[in-house]
C-alpha positions as a LaTeX table, in Angstrom:
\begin{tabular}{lrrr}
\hline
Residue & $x$ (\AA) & $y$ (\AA) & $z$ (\AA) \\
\hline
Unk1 & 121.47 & $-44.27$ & 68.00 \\
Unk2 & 124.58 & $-44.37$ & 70.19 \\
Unk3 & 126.07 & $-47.77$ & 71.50 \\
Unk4 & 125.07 & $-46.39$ & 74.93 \\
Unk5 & 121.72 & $-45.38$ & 73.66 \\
Unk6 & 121.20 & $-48.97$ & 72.39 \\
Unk7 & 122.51 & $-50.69$ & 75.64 \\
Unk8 & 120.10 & $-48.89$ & 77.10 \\
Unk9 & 116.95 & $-49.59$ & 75.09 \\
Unk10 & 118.43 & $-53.64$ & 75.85 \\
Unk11 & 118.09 & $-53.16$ & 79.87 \\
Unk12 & 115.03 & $-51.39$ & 79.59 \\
Unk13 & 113.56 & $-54.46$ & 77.76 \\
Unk14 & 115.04 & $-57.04$ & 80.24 \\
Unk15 & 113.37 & $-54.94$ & 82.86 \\
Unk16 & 109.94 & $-55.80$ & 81.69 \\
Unk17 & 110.72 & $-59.31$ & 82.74 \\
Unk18 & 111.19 & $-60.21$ & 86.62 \\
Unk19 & 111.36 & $-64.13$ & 85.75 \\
Unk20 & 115.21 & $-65.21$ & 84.29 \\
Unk21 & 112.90 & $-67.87$ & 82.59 \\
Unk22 & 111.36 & $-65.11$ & 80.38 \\
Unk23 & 114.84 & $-63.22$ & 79.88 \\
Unk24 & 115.82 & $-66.86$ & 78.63 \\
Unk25 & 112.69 & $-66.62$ & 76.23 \\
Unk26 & 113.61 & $-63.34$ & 75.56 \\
Unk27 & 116.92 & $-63.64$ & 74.85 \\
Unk28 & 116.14 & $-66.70$ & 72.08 \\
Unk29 & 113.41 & $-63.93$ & 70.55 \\
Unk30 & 116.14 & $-61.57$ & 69.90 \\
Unk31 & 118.00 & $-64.41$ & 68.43 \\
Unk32 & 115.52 & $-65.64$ & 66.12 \\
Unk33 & 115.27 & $-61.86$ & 64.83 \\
Unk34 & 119.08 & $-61.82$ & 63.61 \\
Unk35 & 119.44 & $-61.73$ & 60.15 \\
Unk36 & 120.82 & $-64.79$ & 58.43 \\
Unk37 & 124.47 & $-64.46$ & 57.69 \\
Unk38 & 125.11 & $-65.06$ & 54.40 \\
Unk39 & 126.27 & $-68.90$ & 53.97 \\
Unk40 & 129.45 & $-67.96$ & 52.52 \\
Unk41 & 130.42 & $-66.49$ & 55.43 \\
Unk42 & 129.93 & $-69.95$ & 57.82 \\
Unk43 & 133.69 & $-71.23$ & 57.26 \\
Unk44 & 136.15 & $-71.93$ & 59.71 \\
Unk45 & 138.01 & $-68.69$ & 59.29 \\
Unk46 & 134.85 & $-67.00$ & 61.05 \\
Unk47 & 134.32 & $-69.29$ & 63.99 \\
Unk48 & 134.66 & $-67.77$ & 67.00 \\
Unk49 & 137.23 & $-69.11$ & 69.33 \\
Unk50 & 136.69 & $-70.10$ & 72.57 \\
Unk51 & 132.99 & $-70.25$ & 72.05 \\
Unk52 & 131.10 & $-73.72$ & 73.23 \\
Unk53 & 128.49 & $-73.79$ & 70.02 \\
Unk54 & 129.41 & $-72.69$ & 67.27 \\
Unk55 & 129.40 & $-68.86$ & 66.23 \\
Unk56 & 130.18 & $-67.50$ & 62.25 \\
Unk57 & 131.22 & $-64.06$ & 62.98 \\
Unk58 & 131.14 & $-61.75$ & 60.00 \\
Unk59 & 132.18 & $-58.20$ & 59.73 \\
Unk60 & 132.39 & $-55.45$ & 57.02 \\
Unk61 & 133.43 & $-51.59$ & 56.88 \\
Unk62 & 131.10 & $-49.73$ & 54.86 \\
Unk63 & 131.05 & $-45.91$ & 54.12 \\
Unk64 & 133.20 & $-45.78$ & 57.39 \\
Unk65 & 130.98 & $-47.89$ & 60.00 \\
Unk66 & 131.77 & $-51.65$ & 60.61 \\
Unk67 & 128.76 & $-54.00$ & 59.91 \\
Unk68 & 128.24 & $-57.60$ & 61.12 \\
Unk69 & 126.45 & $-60.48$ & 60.49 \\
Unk70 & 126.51 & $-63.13$ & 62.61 \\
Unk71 & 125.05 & $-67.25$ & 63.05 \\
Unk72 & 125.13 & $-69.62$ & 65.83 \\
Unk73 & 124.09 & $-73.19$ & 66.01 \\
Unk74 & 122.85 & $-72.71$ & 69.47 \\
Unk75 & 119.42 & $-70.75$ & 70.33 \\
Unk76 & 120.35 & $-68.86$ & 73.79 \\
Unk77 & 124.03 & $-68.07$ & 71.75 \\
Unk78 & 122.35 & $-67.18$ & 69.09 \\
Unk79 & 120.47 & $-64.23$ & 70.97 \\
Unk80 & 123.69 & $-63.58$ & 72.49 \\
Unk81 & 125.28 & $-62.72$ & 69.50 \\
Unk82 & 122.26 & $-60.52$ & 67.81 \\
Unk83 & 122.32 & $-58.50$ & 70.96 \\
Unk84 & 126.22 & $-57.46$ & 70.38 \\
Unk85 & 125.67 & $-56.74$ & 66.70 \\
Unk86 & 122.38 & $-54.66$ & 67.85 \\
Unk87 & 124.27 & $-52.96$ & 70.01 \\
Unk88 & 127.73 & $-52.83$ & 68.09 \\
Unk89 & 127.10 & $-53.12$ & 64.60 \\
Unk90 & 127.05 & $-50.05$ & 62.28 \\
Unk91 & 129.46 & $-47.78$ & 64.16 \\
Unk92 & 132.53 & $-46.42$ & 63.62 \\
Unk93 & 135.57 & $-48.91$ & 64.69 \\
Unk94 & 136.79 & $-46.14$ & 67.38 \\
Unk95 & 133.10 & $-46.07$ & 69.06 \\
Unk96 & 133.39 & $-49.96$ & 69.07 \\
Unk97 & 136.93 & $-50.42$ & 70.43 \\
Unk98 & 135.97 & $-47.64$ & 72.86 \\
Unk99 & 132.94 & $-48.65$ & 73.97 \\
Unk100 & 132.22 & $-50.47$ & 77.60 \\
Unk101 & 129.37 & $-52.59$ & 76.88 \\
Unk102 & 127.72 & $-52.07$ & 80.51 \\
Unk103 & 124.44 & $-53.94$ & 79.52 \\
Unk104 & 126.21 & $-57.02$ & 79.87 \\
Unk105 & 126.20 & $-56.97$ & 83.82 \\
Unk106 & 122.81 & $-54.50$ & 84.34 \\
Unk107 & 120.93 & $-56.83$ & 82.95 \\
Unk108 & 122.59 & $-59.64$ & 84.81 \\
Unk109 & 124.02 & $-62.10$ & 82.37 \\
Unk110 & 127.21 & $-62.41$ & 83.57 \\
Unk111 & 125.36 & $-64.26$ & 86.82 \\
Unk112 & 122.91 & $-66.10$ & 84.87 \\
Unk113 & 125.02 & $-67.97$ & 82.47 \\
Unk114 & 126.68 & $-71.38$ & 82.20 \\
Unk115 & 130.28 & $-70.47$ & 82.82 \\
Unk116 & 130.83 & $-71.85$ & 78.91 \\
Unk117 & 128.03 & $-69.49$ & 77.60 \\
Unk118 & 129.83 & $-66.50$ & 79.81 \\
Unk119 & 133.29 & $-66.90$ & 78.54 \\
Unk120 & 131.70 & $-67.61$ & 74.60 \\
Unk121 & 129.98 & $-64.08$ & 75.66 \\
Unk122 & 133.81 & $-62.35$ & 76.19 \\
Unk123 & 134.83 & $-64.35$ & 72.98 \\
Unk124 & 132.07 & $-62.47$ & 70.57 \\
Unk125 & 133.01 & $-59.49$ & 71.80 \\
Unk126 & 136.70 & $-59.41$ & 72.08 \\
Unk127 & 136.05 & $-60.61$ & 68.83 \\
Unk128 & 134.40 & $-58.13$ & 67.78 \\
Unk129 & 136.44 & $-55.62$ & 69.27 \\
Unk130 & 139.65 & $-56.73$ & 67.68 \\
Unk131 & 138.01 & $-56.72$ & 64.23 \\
Unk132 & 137.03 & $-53.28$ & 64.56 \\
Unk133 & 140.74 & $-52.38$ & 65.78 \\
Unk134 & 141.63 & $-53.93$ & 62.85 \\
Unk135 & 139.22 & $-51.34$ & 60.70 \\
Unk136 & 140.75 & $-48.38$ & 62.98 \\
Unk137 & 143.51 & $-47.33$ & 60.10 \\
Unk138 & 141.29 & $-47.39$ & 57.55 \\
Unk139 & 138.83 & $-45.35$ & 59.20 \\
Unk140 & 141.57 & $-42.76$ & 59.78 \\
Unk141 & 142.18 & $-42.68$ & 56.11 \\
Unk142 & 138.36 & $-41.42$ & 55.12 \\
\hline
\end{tabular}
């Protein structure tokens, strides 16, 4: 699936809920559903800045697609974070760096969170986005 195509299976599911109480319930669902970074991976070098809780951001480029893995000490973060990597994770670094991750505001998180848990929100995926940048010349190379 595209990122788009993703983003859009994401607002589609936040639609089912009219109640930010549920999207809250929802959103710690998709969190418990992330797979569990390997522990190797939780050092300091993968915190993500700027983040209230703590985040372990992990990211590899396999067979020309970045993959991440990703842990967070906090439950709503957590399903913060698993929604980016749904989204994000197992593209090419151009589709990531490109991408406009539009789900962010449809589904209304930008209103609906802490202004801590917002900015932490910009952090994964600036984040995220720089470590794909960072993949960009390699992916030229394949």
């Amino acid at each position: 699936m595209t990122i788009n195509e993703l983003q859009d299976e994401i607002i589609e599911e936040f639609e089912l809920f009219s109640d930010w109480m549920d999207k809250y319930e929802n959103i710690i669902e998709i969190g418990k559903e992330l797979p569990l970074i390997d522990p190797k991976y939780k050092v300091r070098d993968n915190l993500i800045k700027g983040c209230q809780s703590n985040v372990w951001l992990h990211q590899e480029f396999t067979d020309g697609k970045v993959i991440y893995t990703a842990d967070s000490d906090a439950i709503i973060t957590k399903g913060l974070i698993s929604m980016m990597i749904k989204v994000l994770s197992g593209h090419t670094p151009t589709e990531i760096v490109e991408s406009e991750l539009y789900f962010i505001d449809t589904i209304g998180l930008q209103n609906h969170l802490s202004p801590n848990r917002s900015n932490g929100l910009l952090s994964m995926l600036k984040q995220m986005k720089i470590s794909a940048a960072g993949f960009q010349s390699k992916e030229i190379k394949n």
